[in-house]
C-alpha positions as CSV (number, residue, x, y, z in Angstrom):
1,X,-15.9,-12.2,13.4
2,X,-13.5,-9.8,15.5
3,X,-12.2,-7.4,14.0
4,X,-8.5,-7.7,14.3
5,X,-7.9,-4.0,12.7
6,X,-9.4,-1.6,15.1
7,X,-6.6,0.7,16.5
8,X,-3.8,-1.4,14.8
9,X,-1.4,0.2,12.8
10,X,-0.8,-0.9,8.8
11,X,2.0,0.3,6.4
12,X,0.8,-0.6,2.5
13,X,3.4,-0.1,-0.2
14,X,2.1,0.9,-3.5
15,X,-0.7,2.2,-1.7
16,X,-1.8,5.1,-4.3
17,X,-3.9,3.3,-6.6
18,X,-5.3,-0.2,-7.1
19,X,-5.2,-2.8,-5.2
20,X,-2.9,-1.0,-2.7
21,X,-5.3,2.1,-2.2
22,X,-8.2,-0.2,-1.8
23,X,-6.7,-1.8,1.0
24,X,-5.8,1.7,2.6
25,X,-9.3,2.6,2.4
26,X,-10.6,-0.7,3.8
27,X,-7.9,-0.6,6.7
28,X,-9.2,2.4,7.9
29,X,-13.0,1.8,7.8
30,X,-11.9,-1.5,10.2
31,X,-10.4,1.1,12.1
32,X,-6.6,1.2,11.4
33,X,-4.2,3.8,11.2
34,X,-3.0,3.4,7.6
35,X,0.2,4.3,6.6
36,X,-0.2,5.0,3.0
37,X,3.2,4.9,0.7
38,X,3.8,5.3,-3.1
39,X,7.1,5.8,-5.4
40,X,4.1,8.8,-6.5
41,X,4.2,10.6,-3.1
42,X,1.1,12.9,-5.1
43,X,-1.2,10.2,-5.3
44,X,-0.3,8.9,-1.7
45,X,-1.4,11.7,-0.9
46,X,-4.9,11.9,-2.4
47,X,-5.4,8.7,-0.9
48,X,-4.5,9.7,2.6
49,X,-6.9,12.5,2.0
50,X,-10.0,10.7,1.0
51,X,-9.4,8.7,3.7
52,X,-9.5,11.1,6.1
53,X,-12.6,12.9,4.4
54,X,-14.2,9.7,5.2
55,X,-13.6,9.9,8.8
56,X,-10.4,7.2,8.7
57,X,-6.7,8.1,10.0
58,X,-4.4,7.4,7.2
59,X,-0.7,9.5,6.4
60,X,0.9,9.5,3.1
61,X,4.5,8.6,2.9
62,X,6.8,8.7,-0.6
63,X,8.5,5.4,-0.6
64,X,10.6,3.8,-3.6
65,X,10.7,-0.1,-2.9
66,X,13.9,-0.6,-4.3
67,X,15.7,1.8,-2.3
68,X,16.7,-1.2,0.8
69,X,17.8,1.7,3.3
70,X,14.7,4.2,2.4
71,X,12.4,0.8,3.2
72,X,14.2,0.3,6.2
73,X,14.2,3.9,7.6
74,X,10.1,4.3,6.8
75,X,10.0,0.9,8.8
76,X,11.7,1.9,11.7
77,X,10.5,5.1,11.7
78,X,6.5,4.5,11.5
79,X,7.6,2.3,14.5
80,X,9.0,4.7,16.7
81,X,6.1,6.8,15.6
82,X,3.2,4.8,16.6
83,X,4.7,2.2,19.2
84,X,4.8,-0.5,16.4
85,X,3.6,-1.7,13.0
86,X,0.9,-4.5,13.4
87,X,0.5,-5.2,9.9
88,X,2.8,-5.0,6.6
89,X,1.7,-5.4,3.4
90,X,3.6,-5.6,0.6
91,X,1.5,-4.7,-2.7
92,X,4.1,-2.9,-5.0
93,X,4.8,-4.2,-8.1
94,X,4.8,-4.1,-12.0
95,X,4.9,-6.1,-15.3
96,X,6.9,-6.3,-18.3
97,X,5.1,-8.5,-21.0
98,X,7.4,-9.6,-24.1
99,X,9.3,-12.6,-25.5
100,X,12.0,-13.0,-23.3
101,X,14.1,-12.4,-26.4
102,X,13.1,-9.3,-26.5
103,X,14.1,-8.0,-23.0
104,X,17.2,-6.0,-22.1
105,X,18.7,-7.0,-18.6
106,X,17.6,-3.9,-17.2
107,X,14.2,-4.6,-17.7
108,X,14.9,-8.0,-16.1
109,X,16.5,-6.4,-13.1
110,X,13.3,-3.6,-13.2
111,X,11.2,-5.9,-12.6
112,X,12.8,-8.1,-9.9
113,X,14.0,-4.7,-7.7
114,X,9.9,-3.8,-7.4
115,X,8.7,-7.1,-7.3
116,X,11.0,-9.2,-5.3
117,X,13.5,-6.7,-3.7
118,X,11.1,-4.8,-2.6
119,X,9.3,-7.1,-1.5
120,X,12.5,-8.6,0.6
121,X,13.1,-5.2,1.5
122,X,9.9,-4.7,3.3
123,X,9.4,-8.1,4.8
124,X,12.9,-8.2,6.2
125,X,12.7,-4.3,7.9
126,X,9.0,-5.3,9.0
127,X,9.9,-8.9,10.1
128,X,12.7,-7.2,12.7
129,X,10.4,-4.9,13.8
130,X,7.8,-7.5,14.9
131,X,10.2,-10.0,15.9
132,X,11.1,-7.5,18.4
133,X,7.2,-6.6,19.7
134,X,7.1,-10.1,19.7
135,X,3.7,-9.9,17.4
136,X,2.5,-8.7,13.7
137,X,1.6,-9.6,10.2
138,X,2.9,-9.5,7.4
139,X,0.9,-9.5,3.6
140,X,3.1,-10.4,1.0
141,X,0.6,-10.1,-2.5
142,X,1.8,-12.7,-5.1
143,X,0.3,-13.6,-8.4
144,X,-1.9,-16.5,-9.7
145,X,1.5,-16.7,-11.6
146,X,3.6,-17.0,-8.1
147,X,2.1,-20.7,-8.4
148,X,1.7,-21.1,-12.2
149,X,3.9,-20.1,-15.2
150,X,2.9,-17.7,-17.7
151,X,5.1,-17.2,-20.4
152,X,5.5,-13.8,-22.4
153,X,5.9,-13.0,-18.8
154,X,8.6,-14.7,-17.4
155,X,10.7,-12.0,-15.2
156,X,7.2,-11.1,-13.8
157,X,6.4,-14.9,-13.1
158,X,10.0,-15.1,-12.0
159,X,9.8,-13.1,-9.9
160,X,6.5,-13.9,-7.8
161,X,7.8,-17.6,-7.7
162,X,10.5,-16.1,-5.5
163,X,7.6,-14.1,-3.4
164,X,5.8,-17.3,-3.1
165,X,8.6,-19.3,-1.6
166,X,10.0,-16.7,0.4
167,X,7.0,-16.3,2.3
168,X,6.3,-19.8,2.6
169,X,9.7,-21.0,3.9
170,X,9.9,-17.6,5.9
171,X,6.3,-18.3,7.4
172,X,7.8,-21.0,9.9
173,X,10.8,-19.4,11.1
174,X,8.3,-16.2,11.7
175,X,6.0,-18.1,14.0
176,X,8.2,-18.6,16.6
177,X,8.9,-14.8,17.1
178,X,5.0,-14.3,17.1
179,X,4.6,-13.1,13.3
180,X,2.4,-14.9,11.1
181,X,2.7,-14.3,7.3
182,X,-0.1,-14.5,4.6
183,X,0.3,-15.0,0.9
184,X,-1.7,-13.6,-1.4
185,X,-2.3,-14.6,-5.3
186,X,-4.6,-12.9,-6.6
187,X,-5.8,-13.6,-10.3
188,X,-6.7,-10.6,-12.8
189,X,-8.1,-7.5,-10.5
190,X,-9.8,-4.5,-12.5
191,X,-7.0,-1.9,-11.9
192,X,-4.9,0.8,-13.7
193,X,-2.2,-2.2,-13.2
194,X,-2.5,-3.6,-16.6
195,X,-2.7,0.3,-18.3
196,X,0.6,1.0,-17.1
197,X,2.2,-2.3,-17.8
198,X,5.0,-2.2,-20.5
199,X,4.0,-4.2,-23.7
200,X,6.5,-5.2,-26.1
201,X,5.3,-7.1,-29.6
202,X,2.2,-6.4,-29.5
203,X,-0.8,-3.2,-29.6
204,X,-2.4,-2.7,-25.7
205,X,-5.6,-3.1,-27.4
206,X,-4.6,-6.4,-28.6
207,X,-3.2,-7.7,-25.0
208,X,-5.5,-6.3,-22.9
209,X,-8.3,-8.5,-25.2
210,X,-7.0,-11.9,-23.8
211,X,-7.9,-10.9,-20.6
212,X,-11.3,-12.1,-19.1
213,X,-14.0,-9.7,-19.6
214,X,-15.8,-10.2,-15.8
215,X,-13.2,-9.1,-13.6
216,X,-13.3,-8.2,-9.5
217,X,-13.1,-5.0,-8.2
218,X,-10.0,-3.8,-6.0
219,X,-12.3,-2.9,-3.5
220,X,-13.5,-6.7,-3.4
221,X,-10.3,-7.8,-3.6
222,X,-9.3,-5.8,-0.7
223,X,-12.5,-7.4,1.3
224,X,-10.9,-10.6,0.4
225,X,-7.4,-10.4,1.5
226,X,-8.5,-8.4,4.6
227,X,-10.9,-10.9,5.6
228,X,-8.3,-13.8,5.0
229,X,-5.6,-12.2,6.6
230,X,-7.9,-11.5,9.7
231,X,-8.5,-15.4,9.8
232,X,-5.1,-15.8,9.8
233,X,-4.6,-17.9,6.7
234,X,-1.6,-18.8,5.2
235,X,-2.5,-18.6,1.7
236,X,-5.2,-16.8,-0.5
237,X,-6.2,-17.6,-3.9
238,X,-8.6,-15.4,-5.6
239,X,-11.1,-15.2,-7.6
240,X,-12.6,-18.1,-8.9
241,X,-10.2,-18.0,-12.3
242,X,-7.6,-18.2,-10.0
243,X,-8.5,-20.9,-7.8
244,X,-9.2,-22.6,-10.8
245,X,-6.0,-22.3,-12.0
246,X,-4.2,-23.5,-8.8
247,X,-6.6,-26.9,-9.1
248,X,-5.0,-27.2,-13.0
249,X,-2.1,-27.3,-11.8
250,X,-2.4,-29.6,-9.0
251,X,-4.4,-32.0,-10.8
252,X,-3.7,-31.2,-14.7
253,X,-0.4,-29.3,-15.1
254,X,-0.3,-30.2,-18.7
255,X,-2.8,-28.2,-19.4
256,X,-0.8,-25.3,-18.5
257,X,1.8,-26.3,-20.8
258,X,-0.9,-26.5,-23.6
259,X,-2.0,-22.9,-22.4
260,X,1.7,-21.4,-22.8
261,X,2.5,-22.8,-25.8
262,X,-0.8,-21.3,-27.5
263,X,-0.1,-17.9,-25.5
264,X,3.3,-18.0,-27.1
265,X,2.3,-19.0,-30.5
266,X,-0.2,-16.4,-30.3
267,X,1.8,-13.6,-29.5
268,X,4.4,-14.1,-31.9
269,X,2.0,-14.4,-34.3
270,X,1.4,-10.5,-33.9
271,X,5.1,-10.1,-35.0
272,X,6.1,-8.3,-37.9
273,X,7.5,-11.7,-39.6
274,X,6.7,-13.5,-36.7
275,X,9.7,-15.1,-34.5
């Protein structure tokens, strides 16, 4: 297969660690110039170093998602710099797991400025930039819970609904100004994502026991994207939990409502008195 990468230029958001750095790294042994940006402008760093130890062209950038006009400038900016942006991806993001109950609406509005804001943010800044060249993709990475609901999770869930249909309905109106957009919802990924993750009710130890024991690499879920986004499609569903998740749905969505109600049972269950 061509390789669609060599000599392109790529901004990733939340591109320090995880997923996000994985893709950096990947990006630039296609042959990209990564731009590499992190709220944690340190570990950008690091990874913009590596990167270039290992013979790729990468530069860090500090970059808070939330912040619409510091999104916008980086946009622009990287633009100017390199004669355009031929590839956005937008991989920030974080979790909040709790009974709703249990949530101040800060948290709730946490959670969406990261993971839908920003998201906006980026895709609206890099969707005017490309509508202009007249060419460019844009990443937007989802969640197996953008298509399915997960309770004890809801602003996070919420929250990549409104990822999923953005870039779905925005996906048409793209494709007349020569951008194509590809959604990503990718299952349970073995990264620091779920040690930083806030946890309310319940011990880490005991939460981060419900989660499947054979989990993907970032590095092969950055193959993964990469090599669906090269082929241009639309959506990407991975790995094989997740897929198999997106069939429940389709074909079984009670099953999922089964699945919640035990998850929720469960978890209050770890209450002191329950609730």
């Amino acid at each position: 297969m061509k390789n669609p990468y060599h000599n392109k230029t790529a901004f990733v958001t939340g591109g320090g660690s995880g997923i996000g750095r994985a893709l950096c790294e990947a990006l630039a042994k296609r042959g990209a110039s990564v731009v590499v940006t992190d709220i944690n402008v340190k570990e950008a760093e690091r990874a913009a170093a590596a990167i270039a130890a290992d013979g790729g062209k990468a530069r860090a950038r500090g970059l808070d998602v939330t912040d619409e006009g510091a999104v916008f400038r980086a946009v622009e900016e990287t633009a100017a710099d390199a004669g355009g942006i031929d590839y956005y991806f937008n991989n920030a993001g974080i979790g909040i797991s709790a009974d709703a109950l249990d949530l101040s609406m800060a948290q709730w509005k946490k959670v969406f400025d990261v993971n839908l804001f920003g998201v906006i943010y980026g895709t609206m800044a890099a969707y005017g930039v490309m509508a202009r060249q007249g060419r460019g993709h844009i990443i937007n990475i989802s969640s197996m819970a953008g298509f399915a609901p997960f309770s004890i999770n809801t602003p996070y869930t919420a929250a990549k609904h409104a990822v999923y249909g953005l870039t779905e309905s925005l996906r048409h109106e793209a494709a007349g100004h020569g951008v194509r957009m590809t959604l990503v919802c990718p299952g349970i990924v073995r990264t620091g994502f779920y040690d930083a993750i806030e946890i309310i009710g319940t011990t880490r130890e005991t939460y981060m026991s419900w989660m499947p024991r054979r989990l993907i690499t970032p590095e092969r879920a950055a193959s993964i994207i990469l090599d669906g986004a090269a082929k241009n499609r639309k959506r990407i569903v991975f790995p094989l939990h997740a897929r198999l998740l997106w069939w429940v749905k389709k074909i079984a969505p009670g099953a999922l409502d089964i699945m919640n109600k035990i998850m929720v049972k469960k978890y209050r269950s770890l209450r002191a008195g329950g609730r």
